[in-house]
C-alpha positions in Angstrom: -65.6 11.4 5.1 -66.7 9.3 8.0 -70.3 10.2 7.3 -69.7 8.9 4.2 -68.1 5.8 4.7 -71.2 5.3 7.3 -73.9 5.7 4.6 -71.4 3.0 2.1 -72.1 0.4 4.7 -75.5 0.9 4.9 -76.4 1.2 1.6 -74.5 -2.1 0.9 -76.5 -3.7 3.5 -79.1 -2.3 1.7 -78.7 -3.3 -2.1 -77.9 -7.2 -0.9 -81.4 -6.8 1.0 -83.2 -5.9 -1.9 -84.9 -8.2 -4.9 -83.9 -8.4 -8.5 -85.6 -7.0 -11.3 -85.6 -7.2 -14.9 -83.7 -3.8 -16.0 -85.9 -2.9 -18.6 -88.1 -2.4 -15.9 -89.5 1.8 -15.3 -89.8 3.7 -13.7 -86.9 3.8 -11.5 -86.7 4.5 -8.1 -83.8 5.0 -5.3 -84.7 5.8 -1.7 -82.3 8.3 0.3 -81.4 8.3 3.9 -84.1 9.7 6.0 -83.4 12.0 8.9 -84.9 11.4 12.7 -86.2 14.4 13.3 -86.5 14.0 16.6 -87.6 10.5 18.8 -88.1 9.9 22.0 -89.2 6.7 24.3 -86.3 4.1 22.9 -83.1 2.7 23.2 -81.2 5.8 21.2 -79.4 2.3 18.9 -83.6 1.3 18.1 -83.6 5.1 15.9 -80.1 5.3 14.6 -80.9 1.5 13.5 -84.5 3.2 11.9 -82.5 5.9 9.8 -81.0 2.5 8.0 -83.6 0.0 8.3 -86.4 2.3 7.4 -85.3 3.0 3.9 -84.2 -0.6 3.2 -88.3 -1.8 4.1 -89.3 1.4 2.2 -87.4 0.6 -0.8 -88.0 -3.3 -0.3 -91.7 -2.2 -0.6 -91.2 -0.5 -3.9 -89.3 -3.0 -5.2 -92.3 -5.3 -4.8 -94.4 -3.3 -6.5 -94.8 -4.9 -10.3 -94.8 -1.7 -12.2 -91.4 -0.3 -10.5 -87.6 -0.9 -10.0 -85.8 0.3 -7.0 -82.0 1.7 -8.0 -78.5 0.1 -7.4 -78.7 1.5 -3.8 -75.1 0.8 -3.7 -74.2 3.4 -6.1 -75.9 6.5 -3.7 -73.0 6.2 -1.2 -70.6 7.9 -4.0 -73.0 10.3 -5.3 -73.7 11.5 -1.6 -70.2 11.7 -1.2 -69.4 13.8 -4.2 -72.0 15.8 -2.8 -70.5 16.2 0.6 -73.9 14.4 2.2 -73.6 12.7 5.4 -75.3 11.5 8.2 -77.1 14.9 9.9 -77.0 17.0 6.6 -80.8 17.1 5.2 -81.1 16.2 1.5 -83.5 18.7 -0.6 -84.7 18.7 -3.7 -81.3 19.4 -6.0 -79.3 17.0 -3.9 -81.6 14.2 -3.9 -82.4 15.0 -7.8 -78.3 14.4 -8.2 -78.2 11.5 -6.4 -80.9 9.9 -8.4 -79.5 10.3 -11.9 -76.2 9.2 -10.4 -77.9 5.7 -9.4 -80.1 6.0 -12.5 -83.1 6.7 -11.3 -86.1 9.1 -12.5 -87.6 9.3 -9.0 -86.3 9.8 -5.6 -87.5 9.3 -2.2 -86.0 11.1 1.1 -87.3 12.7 4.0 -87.1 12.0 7.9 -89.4 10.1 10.7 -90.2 10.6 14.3 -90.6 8.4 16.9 -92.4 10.2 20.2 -92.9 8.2 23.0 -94.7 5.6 20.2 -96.8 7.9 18.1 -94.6 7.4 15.3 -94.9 9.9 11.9 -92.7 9.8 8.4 -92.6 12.3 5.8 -91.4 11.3 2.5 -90.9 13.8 -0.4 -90.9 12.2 -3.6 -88.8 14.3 -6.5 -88.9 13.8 -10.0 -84.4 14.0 -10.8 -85.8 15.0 -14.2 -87.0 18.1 -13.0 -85.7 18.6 -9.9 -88.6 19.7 -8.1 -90.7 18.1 -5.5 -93.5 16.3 -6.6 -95.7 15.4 -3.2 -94.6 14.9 0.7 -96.9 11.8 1.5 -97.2 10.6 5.3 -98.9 8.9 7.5 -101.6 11.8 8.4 -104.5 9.7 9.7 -104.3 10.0 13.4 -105.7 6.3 13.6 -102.1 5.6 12.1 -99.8 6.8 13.7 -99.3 4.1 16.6 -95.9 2.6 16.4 -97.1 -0.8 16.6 -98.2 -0.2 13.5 -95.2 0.4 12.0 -95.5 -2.1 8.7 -98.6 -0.9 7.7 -97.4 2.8 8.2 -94.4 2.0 6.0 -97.1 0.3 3.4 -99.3 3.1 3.1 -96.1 5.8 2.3 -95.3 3.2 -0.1 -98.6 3.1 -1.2 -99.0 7.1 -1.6 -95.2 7.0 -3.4 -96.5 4.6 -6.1 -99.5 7.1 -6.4 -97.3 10.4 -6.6 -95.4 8.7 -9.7 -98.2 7.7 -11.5 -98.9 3.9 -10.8 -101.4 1.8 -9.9 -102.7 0.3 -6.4 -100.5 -2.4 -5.3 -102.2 -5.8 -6.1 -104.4 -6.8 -2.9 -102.0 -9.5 -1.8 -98.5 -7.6 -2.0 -100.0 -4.8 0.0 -101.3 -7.5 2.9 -97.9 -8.9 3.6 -96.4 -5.7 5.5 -99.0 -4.7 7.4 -98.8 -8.0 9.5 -94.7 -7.6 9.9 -95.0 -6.8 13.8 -93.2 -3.8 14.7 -90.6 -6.0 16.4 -89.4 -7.7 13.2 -89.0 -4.6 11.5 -87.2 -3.0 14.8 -84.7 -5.9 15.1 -84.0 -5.9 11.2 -83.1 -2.4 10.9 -80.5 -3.1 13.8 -79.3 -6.1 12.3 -78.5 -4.1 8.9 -77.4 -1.0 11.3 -74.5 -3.8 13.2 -73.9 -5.5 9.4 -73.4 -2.6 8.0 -70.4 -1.4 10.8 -68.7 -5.2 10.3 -70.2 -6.5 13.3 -71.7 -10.0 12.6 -72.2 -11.4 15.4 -74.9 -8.7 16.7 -76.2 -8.7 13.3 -77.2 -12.4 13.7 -78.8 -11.6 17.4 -80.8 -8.7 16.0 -81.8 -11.1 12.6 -82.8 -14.3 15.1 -84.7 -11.4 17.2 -86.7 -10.1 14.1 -87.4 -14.0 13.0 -88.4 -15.3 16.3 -91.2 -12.2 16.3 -92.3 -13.5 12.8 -90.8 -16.6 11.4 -91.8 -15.6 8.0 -90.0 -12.4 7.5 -87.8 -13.3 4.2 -85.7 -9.9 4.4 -84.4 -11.1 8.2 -84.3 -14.4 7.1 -81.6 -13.9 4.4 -79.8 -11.1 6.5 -79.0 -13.7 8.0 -77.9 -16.1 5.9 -75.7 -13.2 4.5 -74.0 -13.0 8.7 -73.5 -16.3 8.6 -72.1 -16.8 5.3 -74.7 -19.3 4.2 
């Protein structure tokens, strides 16, 4: 139950993080916890903070995409929890397919990252909850990508190759750009500003928000993370 009650706080951090969109809009994704499966190099806090900030910019991503929708994430908590999921236990195929027609989604996107000593890899498997099976694993397989400073773009191009699995076009040029400049700072000290939000503790939240905006100024999802902290 306290894996459960873990992944609720996250997830709420999560669905305040992410855009609007029209609900007509399809196809519909939801993006599942993902599992370090194994990092080295970092403040332990920096990869527990990555297994909740990395789907919130993966799922931010998506949700810019014109052609898609991401979830409710804040209905995946209960479903996981039906499901007796928690923190540690992997998701496969069946579970994740649940989880996704639960939130009321046709696609969903799990899988687990690794962080060694900065060569930094994620495996996403993308299932179709229609027919439960997996669709494609994308990653980040290019050795030239694989540097953790590199992080945003990393996270763009599995967004990229998710869109592509599910049957949608290229991002257009300019919401593709906009990651790939987010220094790997930003997105480090957002995930552990929705990692400290999501356990009540505002105060680090704001810290770790004011950290990600001071690396870039411009990052919107810190930027209203905070605003959330501070009750603005």
């Amino acid at each position: 139950m306290r894996g459960t009650t873990r992944w609720a706080g996250v997830f709420t951090a999560m669905a305040l993080a992410l855009p609007l969109h029209a609900q007509e809009a399809r196809p519909v994704i939801v993006v599942l916890p993902f599992e370090n499966s194994g990092s080295y190099g970092q403040d332990k806090e920096n990869f527990e903070a990555l297994e909740a900030g990395l789907p919130a910019i993966l799922a931010a991503t998506l949700a810019a995409h014109p052609g898609a929708r991401v979830a409710d994430q804040g209905r995946v908590p209960g479903a996981m929890g039906q499901l007796q999921l928690g923190p540690g236990r992997r998701i496969d195929a069946a579970s994740a397919s649940q989880i996704a027609k639960a939130a009321g989604a046709r696609y969903a996107v799990t899988g687990s990252f690794a962080d060694f000593y900065g060569k930094f890899r994620i495996n996403a498997r993308v299932v179709d909850a229609e027919s439960g099976e997996i669709l494609k694993v994308v990653s980040n397989d290019d050795p030239k990508l694989q540097d953790r400073a590199q992080l945003g773009a990393i996270i763009q191009l599995v967004g990229d190759r998710v869109v592509a699995a599910i049957g949608l076009p290229p991002y257009p040029a300019e919401t593709a750009s906009r990651l790939r400049e987010v220094p790997a700072e930003t997105l480090t000290q957002y995930s552990r500003g929705l990692l400290f939000e999501s356990r009540g503790d505002k105060a680090k939240a704001a810290e770790a928000y004011r950290r990600a905006l001071a690396a870039d100024p411009g990052y919107a999802q810190a930027r209203d993370g905070l605003q959330r902290v501070q009750g603005a």
